[in-house]
Structures are given as structure tokens and as C-alpha cells.
C-alpha positions in Angstrom: -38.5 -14.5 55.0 -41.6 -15.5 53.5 -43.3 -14.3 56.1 -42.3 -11.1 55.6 -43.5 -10.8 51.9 -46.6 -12.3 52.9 -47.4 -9.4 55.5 -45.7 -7.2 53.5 -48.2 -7.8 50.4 -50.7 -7.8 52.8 -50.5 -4.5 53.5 -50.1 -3.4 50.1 -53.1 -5.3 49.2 -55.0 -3.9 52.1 -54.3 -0.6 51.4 -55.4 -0.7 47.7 -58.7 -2.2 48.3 -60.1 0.5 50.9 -62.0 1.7 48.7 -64.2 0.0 46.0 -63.8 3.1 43.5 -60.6 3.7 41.6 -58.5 5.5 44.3 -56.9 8.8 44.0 -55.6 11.9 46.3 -54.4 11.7 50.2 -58.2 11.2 50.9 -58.2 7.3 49.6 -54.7 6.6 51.3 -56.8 6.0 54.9 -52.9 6.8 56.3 -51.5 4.1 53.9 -48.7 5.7 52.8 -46.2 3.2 51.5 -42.5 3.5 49.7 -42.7 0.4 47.5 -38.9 -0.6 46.0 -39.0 -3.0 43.2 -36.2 -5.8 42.7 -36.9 -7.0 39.2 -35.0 -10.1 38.5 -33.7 -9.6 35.2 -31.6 -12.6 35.0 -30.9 -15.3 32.5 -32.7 -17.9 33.8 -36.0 -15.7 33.0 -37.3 -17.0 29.4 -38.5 -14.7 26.5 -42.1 -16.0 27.7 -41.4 -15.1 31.3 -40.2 -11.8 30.7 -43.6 -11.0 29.6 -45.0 -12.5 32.3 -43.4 -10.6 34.7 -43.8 -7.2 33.2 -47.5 -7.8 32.6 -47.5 -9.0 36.9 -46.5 -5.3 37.1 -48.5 -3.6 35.0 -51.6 -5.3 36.9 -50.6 -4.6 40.1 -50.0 -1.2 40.0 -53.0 -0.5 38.2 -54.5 -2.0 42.2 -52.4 0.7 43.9 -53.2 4.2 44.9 -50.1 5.7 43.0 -49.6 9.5 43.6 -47.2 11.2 45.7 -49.4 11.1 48.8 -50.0 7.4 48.8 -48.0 4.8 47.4 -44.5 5.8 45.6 -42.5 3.3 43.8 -39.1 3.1 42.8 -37.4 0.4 41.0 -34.4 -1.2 39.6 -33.3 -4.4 37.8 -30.7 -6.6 38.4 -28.4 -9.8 36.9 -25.2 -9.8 37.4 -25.3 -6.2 37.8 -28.1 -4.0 39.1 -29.8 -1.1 36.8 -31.1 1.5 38.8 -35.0 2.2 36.7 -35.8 5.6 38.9 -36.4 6.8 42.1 -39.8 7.4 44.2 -39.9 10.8 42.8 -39.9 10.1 39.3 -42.8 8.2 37.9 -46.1 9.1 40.0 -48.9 7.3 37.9 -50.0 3.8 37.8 -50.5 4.4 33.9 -46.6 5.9 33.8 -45.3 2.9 35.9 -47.0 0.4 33.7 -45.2 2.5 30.2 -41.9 2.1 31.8 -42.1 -1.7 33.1 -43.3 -2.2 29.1 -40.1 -0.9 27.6 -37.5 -2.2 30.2 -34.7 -4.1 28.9 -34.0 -7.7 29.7 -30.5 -8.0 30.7 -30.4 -11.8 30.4 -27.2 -12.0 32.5 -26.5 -14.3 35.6 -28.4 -13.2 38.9 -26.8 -11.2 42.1 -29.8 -10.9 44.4 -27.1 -9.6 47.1 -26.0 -6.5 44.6 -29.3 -5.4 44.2 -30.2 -5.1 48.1 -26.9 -3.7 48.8 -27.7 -1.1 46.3 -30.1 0.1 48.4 -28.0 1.1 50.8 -25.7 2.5 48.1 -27.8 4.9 46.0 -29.9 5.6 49.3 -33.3 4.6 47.7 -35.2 5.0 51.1 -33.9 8.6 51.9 -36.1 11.9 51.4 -33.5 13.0 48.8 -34.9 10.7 46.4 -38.2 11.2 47.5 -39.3 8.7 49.9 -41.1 9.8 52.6 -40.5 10.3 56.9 -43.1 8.1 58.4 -44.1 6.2 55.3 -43.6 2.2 55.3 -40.6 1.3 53.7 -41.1 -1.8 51.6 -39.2 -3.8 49.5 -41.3 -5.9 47.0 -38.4 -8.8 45.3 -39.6 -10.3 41.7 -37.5 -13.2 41.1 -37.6 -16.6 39.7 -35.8 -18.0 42.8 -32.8 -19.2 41.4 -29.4 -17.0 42.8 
């Protein structure tokens, strides 16, 4: 599994550092088109202190990412003991917009479910052209947690 993160941040990273200038439009993407899903741990076990931590984490690395709707898309939701779907790929399409959101999110302070909140993706169909994510894109899934289930 961690592995998987590791190449899967990889790319990410990879594909936000093409360029040396501030990337924008299908030109920067260089074919690096990515659906990005967010699992924010919103659990108890993630201090006042943390919280803010984790949000600013966010902020800062989508300000690295091509964000438009021809490079990298991101989605999100929350979860503790329940999961909070946040929004869809085609809902928030700017770094800066992103980063607003992440700012006024909610912590829900309530035990963790990790399981939930990847079987939601199944559930509300995150990675499906309905809700904007893209044929041929890479799907990714990009799990914030403390660690503790």
C-alpha cells in the first residue's frame, strides 16, 4: 500500500513540476490528466492544532497542481464515523477555490471509518463522467489520515 501512494504522489508531483512557470490550460498538462479524490480524515483523534495542519497541507499542495478542467480535477469528502461528501470533480475548478473550501471545512471530531469512506466511492460513483471525472484520465485516490482506524 505504501507503495501505491508513493507512485501515486509521484505522479502527481511529476505532473505539476513540468513546467517551471505557474501552469494553466491543456497546454501545461503534457497529457497529465489526473482525477485526484481526497479522503480527509476528519476524525477525533485529529487535534485543534492538527486540523490546521492538515488544511494548510491542502491548501499548499494544490496551489503545485495544474487545477482546471483539462488537467487535474479534484473531488473530495471527509470522513469519521460517517463520511461527508465536500463536492464532486465538476465543482470547484481553481487551486485558489479549492484552497477557500478546505479553509472553511468542518471538523467532525467523531471516531474514524476509513472503510466508509472508500466504499463511498463506489456508492456516490465519484469516478464516473456524471460527476465529472474524465474517460482516460488517471483515477487517483489521495488518503489524508492520522493513521489510527
Amino acid at each position: 500500500m505504501h507503495i501505491f501512494a508513493i507512485f501515486t504522489l509521484s505522479v502527481l508531483l511529476f505532473c505539476a513540476t513540468l513546467n517551471d512557470a505557474a501552469p494553466s490550460g491543456a497546454a501545461s498538462c503534457n497529457g497529465c490528466d489526473v482525477d485526484l479524490l481526497a479522503f480527509i480524515d476528519s476524525s477525533n483523534s485529529i487535534n485543534d492544532i492538527g486540523w490546521g495542519r492538515l488544511i494548510g497541507f491542502l491548501c499548499k499542495f494544490v496551489q503545485t497542481l495544474p487545477v482546471d478542467e483539462s488537467c487535474v480535477q479534484i473531488a473530495a469528502l471527509q470522513f469519521s464515523s460517517t463520511v461527508e461528501h465536500l463536492f464532486y470533480f465538476n465543482k470547484i475548478r481553481t487551486s485558489d477555490g479549492l484552497c477557500s473550501y478546505f479553509q472553511n471545512m468542518k471538523h467532525l471530531k467523531k471516531n474514524t471509518n476509513t472503510a466508509a469512506a472508500f466504499e463511498s466511492v463506489f456508492t456516490r460513483k465519484y469516478f464516473e463522467e456524471v460527476q465529472g471525472a474524465r474517460p482516460g484520465s488517471q483515477k487517483v485516490i489521495l488518503l489524508i489520515t492520522d493513521g489510527r482506524p
